[in-house]
Each structure stands twice: as structure tokens, then as C-alpha cells.
Biopython code that builds the backbone (N, CA, C, O; Angstrom):
import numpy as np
from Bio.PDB.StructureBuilder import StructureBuilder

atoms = [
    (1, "UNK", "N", (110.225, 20.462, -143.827)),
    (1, "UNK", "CA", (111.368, 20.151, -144.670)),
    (1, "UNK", "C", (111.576, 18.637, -144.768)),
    (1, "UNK", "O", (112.018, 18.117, -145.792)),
    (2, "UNK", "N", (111.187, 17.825, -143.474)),
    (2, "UNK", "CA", (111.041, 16.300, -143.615)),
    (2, "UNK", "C", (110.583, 15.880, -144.759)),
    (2, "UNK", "O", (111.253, 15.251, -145.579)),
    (3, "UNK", "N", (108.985, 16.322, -144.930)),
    (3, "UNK", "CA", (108.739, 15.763, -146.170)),
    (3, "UNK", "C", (108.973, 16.323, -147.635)),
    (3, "UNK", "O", (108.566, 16.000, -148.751)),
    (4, "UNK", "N", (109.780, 17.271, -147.153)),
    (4, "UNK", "CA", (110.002, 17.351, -149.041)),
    (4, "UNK", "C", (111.350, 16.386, -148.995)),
    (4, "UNK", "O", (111.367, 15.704, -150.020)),
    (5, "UNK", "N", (112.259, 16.163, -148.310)),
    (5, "UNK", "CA", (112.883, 15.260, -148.289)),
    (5, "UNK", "C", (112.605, 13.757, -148.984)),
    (5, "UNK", "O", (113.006, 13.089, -149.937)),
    (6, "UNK", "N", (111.432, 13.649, -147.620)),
    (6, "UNK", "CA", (111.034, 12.145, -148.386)),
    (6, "UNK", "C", (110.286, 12.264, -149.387)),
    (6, "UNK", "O", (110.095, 11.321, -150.155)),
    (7, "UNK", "N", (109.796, 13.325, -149.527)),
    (7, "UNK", "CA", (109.006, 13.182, -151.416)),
    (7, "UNK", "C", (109.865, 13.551, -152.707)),
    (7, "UNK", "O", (109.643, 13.450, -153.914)),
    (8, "UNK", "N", (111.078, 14.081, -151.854)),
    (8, "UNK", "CA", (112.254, 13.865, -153.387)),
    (8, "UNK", "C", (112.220, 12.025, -153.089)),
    (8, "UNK", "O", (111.199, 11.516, -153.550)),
    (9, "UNK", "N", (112.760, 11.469, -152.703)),
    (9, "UNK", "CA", (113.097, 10.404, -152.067)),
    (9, "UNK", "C", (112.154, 9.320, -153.163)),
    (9, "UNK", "O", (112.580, 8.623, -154.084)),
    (10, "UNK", "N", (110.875, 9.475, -152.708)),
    (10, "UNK", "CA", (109.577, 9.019, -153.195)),
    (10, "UNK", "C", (109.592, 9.312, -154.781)),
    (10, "UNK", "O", (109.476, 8.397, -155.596)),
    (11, "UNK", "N", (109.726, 10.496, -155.103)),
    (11, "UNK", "CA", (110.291, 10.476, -156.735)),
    (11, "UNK", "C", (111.131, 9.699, -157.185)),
    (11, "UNK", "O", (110.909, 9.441, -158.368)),
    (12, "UNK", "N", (111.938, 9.242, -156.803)),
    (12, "UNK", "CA", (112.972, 8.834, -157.276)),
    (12, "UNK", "C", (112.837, 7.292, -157.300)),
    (12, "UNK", "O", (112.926, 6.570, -158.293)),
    (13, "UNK", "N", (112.647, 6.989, -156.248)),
    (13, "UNK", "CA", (111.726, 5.534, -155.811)),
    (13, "UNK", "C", (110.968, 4.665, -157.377)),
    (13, "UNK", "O", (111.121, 3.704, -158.132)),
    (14, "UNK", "N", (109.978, 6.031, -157.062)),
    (14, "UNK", "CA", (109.229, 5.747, -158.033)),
    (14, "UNK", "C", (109.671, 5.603, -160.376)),
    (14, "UNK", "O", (109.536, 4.930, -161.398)),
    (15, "UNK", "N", (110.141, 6.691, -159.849)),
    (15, "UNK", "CA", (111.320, 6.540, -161.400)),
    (15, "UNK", "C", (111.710, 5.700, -161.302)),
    (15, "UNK", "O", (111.203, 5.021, -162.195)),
    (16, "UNK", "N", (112.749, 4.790, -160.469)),
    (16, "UNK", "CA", (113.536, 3.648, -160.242)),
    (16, "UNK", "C", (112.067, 3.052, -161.264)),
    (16, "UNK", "O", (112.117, 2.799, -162.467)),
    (17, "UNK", "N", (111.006, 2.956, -160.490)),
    (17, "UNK", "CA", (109.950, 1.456, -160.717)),
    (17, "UNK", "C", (109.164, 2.050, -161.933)),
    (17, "UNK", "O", (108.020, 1.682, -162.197)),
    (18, "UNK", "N", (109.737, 2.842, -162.545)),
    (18, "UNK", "CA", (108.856, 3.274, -163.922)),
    (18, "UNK", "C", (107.907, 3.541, -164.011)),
    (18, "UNK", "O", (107.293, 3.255, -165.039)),
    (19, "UNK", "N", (107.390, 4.136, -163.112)),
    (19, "UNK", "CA", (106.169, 4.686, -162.441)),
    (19, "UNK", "C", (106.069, 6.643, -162.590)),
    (19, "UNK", "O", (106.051, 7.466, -161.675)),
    (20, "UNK", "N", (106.038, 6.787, -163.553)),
    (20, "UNK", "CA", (106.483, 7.974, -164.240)),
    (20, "UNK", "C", (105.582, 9.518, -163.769)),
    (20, "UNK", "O", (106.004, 10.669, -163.660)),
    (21, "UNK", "N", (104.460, 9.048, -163.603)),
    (21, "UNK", "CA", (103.751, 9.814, -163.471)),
    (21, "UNK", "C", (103.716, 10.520, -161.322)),
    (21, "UNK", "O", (103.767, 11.555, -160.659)),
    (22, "UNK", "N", (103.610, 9.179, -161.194)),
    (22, "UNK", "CA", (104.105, 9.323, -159.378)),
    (22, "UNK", "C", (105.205, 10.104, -159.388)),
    (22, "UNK", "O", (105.051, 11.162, -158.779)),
    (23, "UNK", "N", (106.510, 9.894, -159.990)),
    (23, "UNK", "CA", (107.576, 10.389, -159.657)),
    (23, "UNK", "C", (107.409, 12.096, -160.094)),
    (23, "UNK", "O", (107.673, 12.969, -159.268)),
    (24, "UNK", "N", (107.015, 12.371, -161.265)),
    (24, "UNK", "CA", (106.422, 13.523, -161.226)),
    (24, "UNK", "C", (105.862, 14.462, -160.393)),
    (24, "UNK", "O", (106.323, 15.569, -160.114)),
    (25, "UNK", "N", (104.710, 13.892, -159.964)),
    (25, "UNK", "CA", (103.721, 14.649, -158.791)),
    (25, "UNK", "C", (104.682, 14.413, -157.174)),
    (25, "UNK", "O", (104.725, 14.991, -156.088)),
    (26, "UNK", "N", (105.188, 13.515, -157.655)),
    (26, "UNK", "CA", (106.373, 13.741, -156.249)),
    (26, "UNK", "C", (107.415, 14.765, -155.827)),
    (26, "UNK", "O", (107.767, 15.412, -154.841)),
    (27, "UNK", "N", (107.793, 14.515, -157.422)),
    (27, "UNK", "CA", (108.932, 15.715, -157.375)),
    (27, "UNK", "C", (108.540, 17.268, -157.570)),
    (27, "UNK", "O", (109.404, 18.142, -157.496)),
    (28, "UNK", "N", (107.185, 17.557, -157.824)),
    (28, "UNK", "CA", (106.683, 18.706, -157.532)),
    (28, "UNK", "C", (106.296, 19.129, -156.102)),
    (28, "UNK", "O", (106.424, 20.164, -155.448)),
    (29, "UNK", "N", (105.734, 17.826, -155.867)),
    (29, "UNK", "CA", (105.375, 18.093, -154.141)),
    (29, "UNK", "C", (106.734, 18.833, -153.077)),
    (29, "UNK", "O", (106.663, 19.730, -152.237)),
    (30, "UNK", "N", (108.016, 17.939, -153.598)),
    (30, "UNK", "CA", (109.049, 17.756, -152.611)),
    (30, "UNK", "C", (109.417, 19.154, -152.729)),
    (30, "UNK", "O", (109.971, 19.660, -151.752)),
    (31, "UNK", "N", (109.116, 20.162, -154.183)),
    (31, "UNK", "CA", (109.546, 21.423, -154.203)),
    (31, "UNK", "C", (108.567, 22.361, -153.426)),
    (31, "UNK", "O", (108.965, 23.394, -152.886)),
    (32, "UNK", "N", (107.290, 21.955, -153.398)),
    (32, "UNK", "CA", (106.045, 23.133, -153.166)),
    (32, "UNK", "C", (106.703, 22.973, -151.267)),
    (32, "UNK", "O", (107.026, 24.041, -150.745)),
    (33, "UNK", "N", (106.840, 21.726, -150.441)),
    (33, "UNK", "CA", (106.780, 21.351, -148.850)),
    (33, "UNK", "C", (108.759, 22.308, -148.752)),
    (33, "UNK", "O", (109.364, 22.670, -147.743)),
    (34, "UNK", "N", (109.007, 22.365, -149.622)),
    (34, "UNK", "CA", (110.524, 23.056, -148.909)),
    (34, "UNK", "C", (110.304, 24.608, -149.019)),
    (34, "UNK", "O", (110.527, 25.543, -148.250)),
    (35, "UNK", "N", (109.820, 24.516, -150.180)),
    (35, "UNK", "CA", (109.046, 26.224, -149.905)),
    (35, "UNK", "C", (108.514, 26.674, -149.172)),
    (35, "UNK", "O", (108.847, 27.705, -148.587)),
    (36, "UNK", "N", (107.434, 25.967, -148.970)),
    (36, "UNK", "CA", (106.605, 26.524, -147.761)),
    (36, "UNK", "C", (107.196, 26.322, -146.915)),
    (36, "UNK", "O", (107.404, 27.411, -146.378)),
    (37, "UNK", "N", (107.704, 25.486, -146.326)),
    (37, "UNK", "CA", (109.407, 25.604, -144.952)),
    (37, "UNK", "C", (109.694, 26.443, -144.826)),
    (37, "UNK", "O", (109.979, 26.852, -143.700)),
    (38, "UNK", "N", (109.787, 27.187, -145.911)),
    (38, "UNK", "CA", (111.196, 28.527, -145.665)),
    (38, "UNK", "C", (110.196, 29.396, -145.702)),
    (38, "UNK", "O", (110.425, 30.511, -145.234)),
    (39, "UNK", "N", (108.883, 29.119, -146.245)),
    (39, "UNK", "CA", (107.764, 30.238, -146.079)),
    (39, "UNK", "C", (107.705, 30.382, -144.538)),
    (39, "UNK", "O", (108.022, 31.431, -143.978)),
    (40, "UNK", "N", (107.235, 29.147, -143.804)),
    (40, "UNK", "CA", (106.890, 29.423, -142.387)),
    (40, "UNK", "C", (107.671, 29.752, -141.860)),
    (40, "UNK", "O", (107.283, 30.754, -141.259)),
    (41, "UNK", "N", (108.905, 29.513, -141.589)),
    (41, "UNK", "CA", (110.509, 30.030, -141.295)),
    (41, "UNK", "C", (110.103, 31.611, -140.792)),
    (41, "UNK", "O", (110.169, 32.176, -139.700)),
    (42, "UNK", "N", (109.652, 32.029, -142.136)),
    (42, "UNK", "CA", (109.798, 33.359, -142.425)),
    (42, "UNK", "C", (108.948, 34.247, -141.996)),
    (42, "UNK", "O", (109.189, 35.310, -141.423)),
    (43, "UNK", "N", (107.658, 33.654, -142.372)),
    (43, "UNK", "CA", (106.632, 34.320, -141.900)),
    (43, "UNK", "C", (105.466, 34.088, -140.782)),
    (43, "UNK", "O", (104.473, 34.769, -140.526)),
    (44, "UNK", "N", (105.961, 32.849, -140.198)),
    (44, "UNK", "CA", (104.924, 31.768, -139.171)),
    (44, "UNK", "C", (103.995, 31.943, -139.614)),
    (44, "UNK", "O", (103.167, 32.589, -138.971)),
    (45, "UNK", "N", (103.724, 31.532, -140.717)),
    (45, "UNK", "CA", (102.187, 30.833, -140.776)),
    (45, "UNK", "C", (102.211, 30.113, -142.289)),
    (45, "UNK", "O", (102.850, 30.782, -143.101)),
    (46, "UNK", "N", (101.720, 29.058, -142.744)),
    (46, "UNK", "CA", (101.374, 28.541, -143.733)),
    (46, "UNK", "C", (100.181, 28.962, -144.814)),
    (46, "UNK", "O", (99.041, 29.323, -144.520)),
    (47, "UNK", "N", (100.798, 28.805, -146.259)),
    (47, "UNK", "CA", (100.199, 29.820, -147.089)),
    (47, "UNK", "C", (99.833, 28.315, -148.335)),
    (47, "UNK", "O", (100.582, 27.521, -148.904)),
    (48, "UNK", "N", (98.373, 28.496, -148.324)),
    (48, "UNK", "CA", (97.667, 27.506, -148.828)),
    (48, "UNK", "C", (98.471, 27.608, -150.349)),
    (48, "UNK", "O", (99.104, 28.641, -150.135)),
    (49, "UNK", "N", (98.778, 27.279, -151.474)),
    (49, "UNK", "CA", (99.018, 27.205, -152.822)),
    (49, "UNK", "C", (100.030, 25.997, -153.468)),
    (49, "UNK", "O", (101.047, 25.685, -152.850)),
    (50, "UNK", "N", (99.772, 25.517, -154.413)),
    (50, "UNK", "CA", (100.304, 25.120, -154.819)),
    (50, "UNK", "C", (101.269, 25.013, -156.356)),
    (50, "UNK", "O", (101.809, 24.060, -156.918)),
    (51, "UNK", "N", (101.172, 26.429, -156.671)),
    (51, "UNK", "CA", (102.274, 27.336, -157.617)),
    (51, "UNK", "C", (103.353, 27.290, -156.777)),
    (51, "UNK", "O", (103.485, 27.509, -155.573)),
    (52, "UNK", "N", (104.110, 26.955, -157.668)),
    (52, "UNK", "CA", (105.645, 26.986, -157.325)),
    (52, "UNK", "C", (106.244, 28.112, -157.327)),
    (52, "UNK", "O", (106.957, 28.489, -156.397)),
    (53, "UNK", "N", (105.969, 28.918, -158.608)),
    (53, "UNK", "CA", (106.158, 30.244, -158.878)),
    (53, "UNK", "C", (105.619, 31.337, -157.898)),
    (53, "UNK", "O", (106.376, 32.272, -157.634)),
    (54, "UNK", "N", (104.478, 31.301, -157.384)),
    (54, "UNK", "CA", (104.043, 31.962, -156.382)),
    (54, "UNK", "C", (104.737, 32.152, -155.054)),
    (54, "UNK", "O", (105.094, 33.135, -154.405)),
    (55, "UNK", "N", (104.809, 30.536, -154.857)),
    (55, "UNK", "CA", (105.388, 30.494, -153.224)),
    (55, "UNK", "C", (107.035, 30.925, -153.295)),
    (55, "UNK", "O", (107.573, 31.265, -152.241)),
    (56, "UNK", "N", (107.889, 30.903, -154.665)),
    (56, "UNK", "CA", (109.211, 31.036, -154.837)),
    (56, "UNK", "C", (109.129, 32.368, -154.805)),
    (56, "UNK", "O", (110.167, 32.688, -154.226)),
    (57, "UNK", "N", (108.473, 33.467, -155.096)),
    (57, "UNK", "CA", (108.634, 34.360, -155.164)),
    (57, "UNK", "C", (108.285, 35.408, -153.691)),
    (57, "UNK", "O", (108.629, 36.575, -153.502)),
    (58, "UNK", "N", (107.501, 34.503, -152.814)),
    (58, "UNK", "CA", (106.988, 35.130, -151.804)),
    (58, "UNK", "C", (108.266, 35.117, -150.967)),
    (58, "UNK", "O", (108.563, 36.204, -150.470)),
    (59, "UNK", "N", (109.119, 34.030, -150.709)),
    (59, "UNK", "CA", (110.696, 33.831, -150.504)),
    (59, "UNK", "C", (111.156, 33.950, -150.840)),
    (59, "UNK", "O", (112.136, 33.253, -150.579)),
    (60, "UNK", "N", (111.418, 35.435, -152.488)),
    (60, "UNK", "CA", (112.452, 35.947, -153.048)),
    (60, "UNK", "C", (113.670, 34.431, -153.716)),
    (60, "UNK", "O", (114.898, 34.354, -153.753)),
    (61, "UNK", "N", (113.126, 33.949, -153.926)),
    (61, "UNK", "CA", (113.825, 32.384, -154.414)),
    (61, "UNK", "C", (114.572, 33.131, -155.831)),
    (61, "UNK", "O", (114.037, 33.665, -156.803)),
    (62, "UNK", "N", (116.163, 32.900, -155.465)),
    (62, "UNK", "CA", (116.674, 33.185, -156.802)),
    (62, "UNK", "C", (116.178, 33.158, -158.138)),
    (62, "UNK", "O", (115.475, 32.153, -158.035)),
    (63, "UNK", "N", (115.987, 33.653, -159.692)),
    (63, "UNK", "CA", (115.491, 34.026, -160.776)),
    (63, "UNK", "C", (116.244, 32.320, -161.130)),
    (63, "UNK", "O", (115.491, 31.426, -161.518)),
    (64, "UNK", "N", (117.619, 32.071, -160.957)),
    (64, "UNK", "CA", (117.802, 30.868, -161.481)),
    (64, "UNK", "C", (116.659, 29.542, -161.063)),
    (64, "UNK", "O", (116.309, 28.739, -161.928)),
    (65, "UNK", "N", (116.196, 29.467, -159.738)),
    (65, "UNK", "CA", (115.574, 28.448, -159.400)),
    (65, "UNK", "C", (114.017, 28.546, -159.704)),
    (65, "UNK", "O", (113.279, 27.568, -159.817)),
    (66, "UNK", "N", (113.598, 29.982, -159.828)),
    (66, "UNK", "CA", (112.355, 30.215, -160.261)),
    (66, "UNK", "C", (112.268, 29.502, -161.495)),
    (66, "UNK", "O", (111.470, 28.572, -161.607)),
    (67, "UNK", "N", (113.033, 29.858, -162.451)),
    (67, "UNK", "CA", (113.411, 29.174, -163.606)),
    (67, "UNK", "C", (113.062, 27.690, -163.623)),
    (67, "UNK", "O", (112.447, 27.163, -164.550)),
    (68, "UNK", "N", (113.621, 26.863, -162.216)),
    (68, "UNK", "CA", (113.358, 25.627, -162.427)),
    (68, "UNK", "C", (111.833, 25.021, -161.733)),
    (68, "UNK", "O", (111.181, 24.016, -162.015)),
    (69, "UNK", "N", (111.641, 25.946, -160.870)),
    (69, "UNK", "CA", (110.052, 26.511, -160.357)),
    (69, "UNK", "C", (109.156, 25.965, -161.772)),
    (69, "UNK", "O", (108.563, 24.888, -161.710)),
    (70, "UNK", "N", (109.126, 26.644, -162.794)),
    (70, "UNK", "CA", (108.278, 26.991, -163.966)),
    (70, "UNK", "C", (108.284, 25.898, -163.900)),
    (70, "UNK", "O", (107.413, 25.470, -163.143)),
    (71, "UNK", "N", (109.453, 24.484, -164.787)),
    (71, "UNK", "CA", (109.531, 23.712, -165.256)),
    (71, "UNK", "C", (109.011, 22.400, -164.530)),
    (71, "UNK", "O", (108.930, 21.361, -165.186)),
    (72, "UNK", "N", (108.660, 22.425, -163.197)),
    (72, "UNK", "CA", (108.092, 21.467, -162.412)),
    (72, "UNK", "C", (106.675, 21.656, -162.098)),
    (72, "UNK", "O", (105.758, 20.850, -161.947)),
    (73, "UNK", "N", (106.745, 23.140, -162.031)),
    (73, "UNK", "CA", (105.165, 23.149, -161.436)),
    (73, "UNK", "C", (103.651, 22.701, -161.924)),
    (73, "UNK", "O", (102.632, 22.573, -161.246)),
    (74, "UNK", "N", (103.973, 22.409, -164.080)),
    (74, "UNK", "CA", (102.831, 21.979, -164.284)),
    (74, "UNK", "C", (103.049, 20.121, -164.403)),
    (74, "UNK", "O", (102.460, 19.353, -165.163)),
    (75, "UNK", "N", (103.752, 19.911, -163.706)),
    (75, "UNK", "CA", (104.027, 18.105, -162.928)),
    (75, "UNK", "C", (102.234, 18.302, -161.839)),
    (75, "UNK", "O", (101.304, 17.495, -161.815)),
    (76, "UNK", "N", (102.301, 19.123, -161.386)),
    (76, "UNK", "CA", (100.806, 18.812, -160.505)),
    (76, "UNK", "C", (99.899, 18.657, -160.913)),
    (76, "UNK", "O", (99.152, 17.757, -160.528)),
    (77, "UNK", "N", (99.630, 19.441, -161.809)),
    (77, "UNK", "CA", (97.703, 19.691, -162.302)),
    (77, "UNK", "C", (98.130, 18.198, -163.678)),
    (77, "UNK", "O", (97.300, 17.363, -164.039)),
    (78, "UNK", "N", (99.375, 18.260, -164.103)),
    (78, "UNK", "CA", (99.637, 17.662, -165.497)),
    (78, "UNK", "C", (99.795, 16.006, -164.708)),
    (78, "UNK", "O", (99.458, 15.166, -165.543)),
    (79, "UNK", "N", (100.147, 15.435, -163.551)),
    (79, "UNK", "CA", (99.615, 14.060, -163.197)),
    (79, "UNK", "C", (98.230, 14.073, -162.357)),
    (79, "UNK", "O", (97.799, 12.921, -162.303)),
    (80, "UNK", "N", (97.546, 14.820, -161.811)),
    (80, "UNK", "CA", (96.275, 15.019, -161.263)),
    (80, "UNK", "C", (95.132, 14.761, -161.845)),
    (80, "UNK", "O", (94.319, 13.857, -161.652)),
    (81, "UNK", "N", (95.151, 15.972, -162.851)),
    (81, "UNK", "CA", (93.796, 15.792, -163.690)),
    (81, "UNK", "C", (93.469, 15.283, -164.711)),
    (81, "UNK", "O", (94.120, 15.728, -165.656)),
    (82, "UNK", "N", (92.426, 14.207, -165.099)),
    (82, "UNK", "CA", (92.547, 13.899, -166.173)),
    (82, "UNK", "C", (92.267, 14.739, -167.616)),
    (82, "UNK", "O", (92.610, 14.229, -168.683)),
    (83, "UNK", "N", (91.749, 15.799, -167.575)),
    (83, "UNK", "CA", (91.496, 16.465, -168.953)),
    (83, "UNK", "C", (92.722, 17.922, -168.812)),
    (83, "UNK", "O", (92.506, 19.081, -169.164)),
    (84, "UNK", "N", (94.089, 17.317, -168.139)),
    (84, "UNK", "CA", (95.207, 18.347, -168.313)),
    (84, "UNK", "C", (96.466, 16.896, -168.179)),
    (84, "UNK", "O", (97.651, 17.213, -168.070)),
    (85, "UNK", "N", (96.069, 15.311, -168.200)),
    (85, "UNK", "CA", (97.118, 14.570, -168.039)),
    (85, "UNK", "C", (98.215, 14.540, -169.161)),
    (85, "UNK", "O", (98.032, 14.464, -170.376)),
    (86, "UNK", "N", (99.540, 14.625, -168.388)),
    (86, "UNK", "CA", (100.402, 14.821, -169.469)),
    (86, "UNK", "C", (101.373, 13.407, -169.052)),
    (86, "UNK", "O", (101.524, 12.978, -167.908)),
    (87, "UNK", "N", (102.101, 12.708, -170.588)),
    (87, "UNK", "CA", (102.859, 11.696, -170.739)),
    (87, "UNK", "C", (104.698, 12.415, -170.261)),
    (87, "UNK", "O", (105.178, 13.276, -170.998)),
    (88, "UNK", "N", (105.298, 12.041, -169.329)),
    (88, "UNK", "CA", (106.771, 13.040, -168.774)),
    (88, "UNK", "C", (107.670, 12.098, -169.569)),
    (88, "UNK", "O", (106.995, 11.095, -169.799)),
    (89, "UNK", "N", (108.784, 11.981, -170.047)),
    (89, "UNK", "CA", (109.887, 10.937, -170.418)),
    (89, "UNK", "C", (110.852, 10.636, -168.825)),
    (89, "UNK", "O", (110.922, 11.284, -167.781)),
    (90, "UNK", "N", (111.456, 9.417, -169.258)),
    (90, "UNK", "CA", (111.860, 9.167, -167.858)),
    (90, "UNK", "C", (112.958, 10.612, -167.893)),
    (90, "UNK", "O", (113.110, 11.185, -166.815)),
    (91, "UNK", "N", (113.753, 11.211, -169.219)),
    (91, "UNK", "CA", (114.400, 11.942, -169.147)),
    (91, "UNK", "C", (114.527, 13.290, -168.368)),
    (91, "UNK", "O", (115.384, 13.867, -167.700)),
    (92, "UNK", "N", (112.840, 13.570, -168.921)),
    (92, "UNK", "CA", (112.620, 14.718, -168.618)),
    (92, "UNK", "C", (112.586, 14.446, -166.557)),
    (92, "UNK", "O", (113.268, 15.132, -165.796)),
    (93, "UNK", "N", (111.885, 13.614, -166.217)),
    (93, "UNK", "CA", (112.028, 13.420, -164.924)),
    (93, "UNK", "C", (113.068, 13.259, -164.169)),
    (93, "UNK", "O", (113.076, 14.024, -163.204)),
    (94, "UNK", "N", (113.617, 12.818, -164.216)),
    (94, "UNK", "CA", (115.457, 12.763, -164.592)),
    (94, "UNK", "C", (115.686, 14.094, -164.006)),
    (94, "UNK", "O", (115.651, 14.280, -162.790)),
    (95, "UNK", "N", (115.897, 14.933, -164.788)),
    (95, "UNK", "CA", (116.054, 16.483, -165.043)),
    (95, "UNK", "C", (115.523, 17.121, -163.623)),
    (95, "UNK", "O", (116.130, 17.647, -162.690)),
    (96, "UNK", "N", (114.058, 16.836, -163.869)),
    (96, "UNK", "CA", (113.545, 17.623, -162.993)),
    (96, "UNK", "C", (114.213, 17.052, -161.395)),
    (96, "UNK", "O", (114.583, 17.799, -160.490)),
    (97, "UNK", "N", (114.234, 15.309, -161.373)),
    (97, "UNK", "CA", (114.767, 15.661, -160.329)),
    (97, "UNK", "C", (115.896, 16.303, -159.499)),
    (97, "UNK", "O", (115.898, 16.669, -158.324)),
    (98, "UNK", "N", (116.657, 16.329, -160.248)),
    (98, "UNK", "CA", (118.249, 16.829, -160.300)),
    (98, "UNK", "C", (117.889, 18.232, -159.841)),
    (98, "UNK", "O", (118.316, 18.551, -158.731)),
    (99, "UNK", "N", (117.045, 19.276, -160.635)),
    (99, "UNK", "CA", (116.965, 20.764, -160.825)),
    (99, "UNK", "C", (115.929, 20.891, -159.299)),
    (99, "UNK", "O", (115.803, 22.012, -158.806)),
    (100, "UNK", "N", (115.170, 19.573, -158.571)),
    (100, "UNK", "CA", (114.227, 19.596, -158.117)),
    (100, "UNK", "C", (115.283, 19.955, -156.201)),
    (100, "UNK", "O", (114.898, 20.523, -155.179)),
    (101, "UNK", "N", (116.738, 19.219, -156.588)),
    (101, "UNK", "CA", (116.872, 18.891, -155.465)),
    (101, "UNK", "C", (118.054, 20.149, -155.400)),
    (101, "UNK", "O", (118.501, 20.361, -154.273)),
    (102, "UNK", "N", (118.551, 20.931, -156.437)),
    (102, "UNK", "CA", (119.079, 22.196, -156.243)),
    (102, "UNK", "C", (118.136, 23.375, -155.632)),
    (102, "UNK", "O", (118.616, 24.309, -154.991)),
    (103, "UNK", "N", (116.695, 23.230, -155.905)),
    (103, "UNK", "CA", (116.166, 23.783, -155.099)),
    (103, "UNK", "C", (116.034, 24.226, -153.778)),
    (103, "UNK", "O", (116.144, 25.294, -153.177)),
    (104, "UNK", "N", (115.603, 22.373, -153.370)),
    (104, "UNK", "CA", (115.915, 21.836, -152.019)),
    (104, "UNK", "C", (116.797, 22.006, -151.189)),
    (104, "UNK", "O", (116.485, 22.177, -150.011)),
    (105, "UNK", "N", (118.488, 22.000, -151.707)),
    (105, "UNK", "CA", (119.252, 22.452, -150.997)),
    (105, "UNK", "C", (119.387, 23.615, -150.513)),
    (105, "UNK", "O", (119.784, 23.823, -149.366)),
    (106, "UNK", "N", (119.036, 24.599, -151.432)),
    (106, "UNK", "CA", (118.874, 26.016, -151.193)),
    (106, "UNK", "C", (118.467, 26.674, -150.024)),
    (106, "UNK", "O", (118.835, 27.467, -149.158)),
    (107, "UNK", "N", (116.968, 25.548, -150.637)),
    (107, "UNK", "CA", (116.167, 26.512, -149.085)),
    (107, "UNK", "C", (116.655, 25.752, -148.170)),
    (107, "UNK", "O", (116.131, 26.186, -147.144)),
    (108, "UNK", "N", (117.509, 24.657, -147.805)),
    (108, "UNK", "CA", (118.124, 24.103, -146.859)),
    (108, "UNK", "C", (118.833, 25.222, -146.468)),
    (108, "UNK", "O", (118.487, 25.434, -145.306)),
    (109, "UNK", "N", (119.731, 26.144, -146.853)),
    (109, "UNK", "CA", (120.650, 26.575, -146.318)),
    (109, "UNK", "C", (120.293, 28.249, -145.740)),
    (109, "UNK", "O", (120.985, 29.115, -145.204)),
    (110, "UNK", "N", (118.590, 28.150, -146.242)),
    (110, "UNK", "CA", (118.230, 29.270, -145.603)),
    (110, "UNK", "C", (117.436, 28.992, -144.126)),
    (110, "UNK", "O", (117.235, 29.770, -143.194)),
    (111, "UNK", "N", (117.154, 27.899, -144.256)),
    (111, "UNK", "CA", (116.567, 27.068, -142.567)),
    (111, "UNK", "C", (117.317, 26.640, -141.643)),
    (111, "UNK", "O", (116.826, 26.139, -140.631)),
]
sb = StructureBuilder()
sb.init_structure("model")
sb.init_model(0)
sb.init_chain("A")
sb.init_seg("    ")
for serial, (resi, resn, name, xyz) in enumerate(atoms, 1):
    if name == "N":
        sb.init_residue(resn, " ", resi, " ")
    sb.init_atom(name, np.array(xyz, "f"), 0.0, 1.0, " ", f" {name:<3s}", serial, name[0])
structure = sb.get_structure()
């Protein structure tokens, strides 16, 4: 849960410095490391993936946050690879982080 902390943190950082694409793959990260938190929590043991949708659902993660699941999760493959790179607005990042850290709290309050 530390580091999804500091990789919301690190998103945001990075937005500050207009660094758009970092803050992205950050703020996906900070969602996939709180999941899996509440994954191991739950099930002691760590579960390789990096779908958001997958791991939200393996922790029954409310339909509202799955919702915000969708909207972050192609932030990974979409700053990673180059023949899937996608351009984010600072807006849209914005957004995500906000929706990124209602997540976060969540599974805070299930750990």
C-alpha cells in the first residue's frame, strides 16, 4: 500500500512538471499496487497482472470504481508501448488522478 501511495504521489509530481505521460503510467501503477494490497490481504499471495479490471474484480471492488478501473487501465500499455502510445490531456490526467485516489482510499479502508 506504501507504494501505491507514493506512485499516486509520483503522478502528481509529475503532472505538476508536465510530464504527462509519467504521470499517467503512475497513476495506473498507484491503482494496480493498492489492489493487489487488498489482494494479498485477502488471499496471501500475490497475483501477477496488470488489468485493473481483473484484479478489481478478484476483490469484488465496487461496480462504481470498476468503472474508474476501465478508465485508467489503458494509461499502461497506452504510455509503455510504442505502437499503442497514446497523447493524455493534462485534463484528462487530472481526472484520473482524483478518480485514481477514490480508489485508493477504498481499499484503504478495507486494510
Amino acid at each position: 500500500m506504501n507504494r501505491a501511495l507514493h506512485d499516486i504521489e509520483t503522478a502528481e509530481y509529475n503532472l505538476k512538471g508536465n510530464i504527462r505521460d509519467a504521470a499517467a503510467f503512475y497513476c495506473q501503477q498507484a491503482v494496480e499496487k493498492a489492489l493487489k494490497a487488498l489482494y494479498i490481504k485477502e488471499y496471501k499471495k500475490l497475483i501477477r497482472s496488470h488489468d485493473l479490471l481483473f484484479l478489481g474484480n478478484k476483490i469484488n471492488l465496487p461496480d462504481e470504481l470498476i468503472e474508474i478501473c476501465d478508465g485508467i487501465n489503458p494509461f499502461y500499455t497506452g504510455t509503455r508501448y510504442p505502437d499503442m502510445y497514446e497523447e493524455y490531456s493534462e485534463e484528462e490526467i487530472e481526472e484520473a488522478i482524483i478518480e485514481a485516489r477514490r480508489v485508493i482510499e477504498w481499499v484503504k479502508t478495507k486494510i
